[in-house]
N, C-alpha and C positions, 0 to 999 in steps of 0.2 A: 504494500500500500504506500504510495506518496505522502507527499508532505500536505500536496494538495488535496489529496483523497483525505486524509484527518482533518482536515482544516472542514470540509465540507463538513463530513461526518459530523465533527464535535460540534457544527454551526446548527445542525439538522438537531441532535437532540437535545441540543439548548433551546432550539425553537418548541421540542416537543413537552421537555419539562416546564419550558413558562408556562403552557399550554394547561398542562396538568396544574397546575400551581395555583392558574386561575379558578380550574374547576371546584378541586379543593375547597378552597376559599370561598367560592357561590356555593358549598353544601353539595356538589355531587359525588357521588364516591366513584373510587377507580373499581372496576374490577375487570383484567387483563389476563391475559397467558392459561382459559379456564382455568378462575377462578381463585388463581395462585393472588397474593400479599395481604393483607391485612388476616385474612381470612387462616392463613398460614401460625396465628397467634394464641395464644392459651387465652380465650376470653377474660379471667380474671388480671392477666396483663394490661390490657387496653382501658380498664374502667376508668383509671385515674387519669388519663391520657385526652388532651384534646381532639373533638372529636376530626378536623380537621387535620390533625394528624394520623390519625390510624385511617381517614380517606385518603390522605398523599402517599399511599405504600404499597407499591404495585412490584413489590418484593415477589422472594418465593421460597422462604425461608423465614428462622429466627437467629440470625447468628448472634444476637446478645446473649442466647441461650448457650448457641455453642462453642463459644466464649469463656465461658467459665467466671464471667469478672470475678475481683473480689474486691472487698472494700479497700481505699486509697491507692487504686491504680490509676492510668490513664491511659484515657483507651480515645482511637480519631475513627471515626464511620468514613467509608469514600463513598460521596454520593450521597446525601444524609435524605435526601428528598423535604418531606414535612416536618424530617427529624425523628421518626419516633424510635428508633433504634438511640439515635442521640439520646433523646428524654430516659429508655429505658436500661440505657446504660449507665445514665447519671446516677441513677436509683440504685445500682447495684456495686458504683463504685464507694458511693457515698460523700459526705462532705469532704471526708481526707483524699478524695480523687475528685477527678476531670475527666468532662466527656467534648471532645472536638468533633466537628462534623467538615466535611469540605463539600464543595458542590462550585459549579462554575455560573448558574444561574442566580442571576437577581432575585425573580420572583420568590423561588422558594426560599432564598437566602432570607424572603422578607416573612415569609411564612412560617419559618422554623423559629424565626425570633421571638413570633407572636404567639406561636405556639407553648416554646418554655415560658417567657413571661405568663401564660394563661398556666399551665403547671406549677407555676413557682418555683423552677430548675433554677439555682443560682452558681452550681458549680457545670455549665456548658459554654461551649464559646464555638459559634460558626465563624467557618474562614472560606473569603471566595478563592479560587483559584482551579485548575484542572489535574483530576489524581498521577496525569504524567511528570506533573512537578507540584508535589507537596512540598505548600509554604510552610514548613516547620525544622528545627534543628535535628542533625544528626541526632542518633541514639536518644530519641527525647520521647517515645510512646511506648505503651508497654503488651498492647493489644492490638493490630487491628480489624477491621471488622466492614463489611461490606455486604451489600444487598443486592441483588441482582442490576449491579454498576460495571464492574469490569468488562461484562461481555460486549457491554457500549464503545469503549476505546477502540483506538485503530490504532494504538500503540501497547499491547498488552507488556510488554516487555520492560518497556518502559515504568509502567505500573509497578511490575513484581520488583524492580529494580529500589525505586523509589519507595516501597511501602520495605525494601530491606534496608535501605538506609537511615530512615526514620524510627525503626525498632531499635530497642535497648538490646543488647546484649542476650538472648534466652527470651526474648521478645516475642511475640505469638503471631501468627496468622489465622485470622479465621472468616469463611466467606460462605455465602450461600451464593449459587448462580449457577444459569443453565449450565452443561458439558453435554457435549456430544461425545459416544461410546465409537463410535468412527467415523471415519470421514466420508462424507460426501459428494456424489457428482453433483456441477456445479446447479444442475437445474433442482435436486432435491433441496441443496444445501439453500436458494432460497425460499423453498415451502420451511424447510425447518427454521429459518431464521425469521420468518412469519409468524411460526407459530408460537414460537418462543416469546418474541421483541428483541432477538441479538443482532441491532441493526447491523452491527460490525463483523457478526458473526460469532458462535461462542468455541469455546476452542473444545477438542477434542481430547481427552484425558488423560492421553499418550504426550500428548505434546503440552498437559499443560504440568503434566508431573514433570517433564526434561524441564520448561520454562524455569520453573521452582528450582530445581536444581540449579541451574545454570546462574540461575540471580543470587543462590547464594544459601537456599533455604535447606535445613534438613525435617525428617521427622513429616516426609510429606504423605498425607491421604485425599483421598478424593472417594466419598461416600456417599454414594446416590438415595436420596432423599424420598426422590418418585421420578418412576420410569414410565416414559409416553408410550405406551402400546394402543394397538389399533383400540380398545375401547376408549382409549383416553383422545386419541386424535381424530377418529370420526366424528364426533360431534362438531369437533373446532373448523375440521375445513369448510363447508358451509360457511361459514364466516372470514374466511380468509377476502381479501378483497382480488377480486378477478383478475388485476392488472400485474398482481405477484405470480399469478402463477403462468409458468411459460408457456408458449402456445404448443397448444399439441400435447401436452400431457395431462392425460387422464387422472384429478384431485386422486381416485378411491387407489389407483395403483399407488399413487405418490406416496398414500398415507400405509398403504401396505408395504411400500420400500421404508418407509421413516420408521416402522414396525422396533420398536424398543432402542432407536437411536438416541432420542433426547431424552436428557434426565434433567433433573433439579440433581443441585449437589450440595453437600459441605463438604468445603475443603479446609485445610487445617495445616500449615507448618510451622515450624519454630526455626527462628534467628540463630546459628551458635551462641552458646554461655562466652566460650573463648576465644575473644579474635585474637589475629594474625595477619601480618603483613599478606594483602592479596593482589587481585587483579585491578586496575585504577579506572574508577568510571567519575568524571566529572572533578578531577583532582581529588576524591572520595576513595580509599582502599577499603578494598569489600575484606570479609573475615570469613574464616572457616575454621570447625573446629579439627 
């Protein structure tokens, strides 16, 4: 992918999150990817949470859950949306921790404000900026944590990169987001990025366990959550819009070739405890233990 293909990309789903942000905000809820984000939550979670929050979470996962927080860490979301990962993080780190959020959009960045403020979260703080350059110090988080956000970049590498040099030392990773179990011809691989929402594409689990690797991470799993089998994709194509799918191919074969391709995942790695002189990305030596 280009510079110009990211550049596009990142403009497209900036345009899609303002989109959502405003819906939010007018009281409509998301519900995308059948059925997957908010809905993905333990109801007794959500209670205290505004309600325009738990509408802005077109998630597909809980990674606050699988996360593990514990009180006085500090933990950053990429891609916070309405926040509520933010909010339910703050709750679990407690007053002796920190919960940051990033996101590139205005909108939600005003959303998520008004959101903690309606919680009474004192210990969060959003920052704008793009998860391929986290605005934050080396070795300065202790968690991090993502919601069906990564599979949006068109620089994934970047990300894993970036989210390894902002961990502390024994640092954590943990993420919910589509994976695909193999790769794709290119005409499927857009029905599945349809059905998903991975406009960038979401990566395949082969290649995104090397990525981890390669950025630096050890202790890596990738544990499918739910897997899209034909009862789970036949309902959705009907709803795909026409213009995604390429001419001449028959939705019902499509959805019998995507046949247990897409999952929801958690994924999960840890930073070494012990750095060491490594490979230099950005005047930044990476560590291994």
């Amino acid at each position: 992918m280009t510079i110009q293909d990211v550049d596009v990309l990142r403009q497209n789903v900036r345009a899609h999150d303002a989109g959502a942000a405003l819906e939010a905000a007018e009281g409509t809820a998301l519900d995308e990817a059948g059925g997957l984000g908010a809905a993905q939550y333990a109801p007794d979670q959500l209670g205290e949470l505004p309600l325009t929050a738990v509408s802005a979470s077109p998630g597909c996962g809980d990674p606050t859950l699988l996360a593990q927080l514990k009180p006085g860490q500090v933990v950053l979301d990429l891609g916070f949306g309405g926040g509520i990962d933010v909010l339910l993080s703050a709750k679990r780190v407690g007053p002796t921790g920190r919960a940051y959020g990033l996101d590139m959009t205005d909108e939600m960045l005003d959303l998520a404000g008004r959101n903690a403020a309606e919680a009474g979260a004192t210990n969060v703080e959003f920052l704008r900026g793009d998860i391929e350059a986290i605005p934050l110090p080396d070795a300065s988080i202790d968690v991090i944590i993502s919601n069906r956000v990564v599979n949006l970049s068109g620089d994934k590498q970047s990300v894993l990169a970036e989210a390894f040099r902002v961990l502390r030392p024994g640092g954590r990773l943990a993420i919910s987001d589509f994976v695909l179990t193999r790769h794709l011809a290119p005409p499927l691989a857009a029905i599945g990025a349809a059905v998903s929402g991975c406009v960038a594409g979401a990566f395949v689990r082969d290649d995104l366990e090397a990525s981890l690797a390669a950025a630096g991470f050890l202790e890596v799993s990738v544990e499918p959550s739910q897997v899209f089998g034909r009862a789970e994709l036949e309902p959705l194509a009907p709803q795909l819009d026409p213009s995604l799918i390429p001419a001449g191919l028959d939705p019902g074969i499509a959805v019998a070739a995507l046949d247990g391709a897409v999952t929801t995942s958690f994924i999960r790695a840890r930073k070494p405890s012990e750095p060491r002189p490594g490979p230099q990305r950005d005047g930044m030596a990476h560590t291994a233990e």
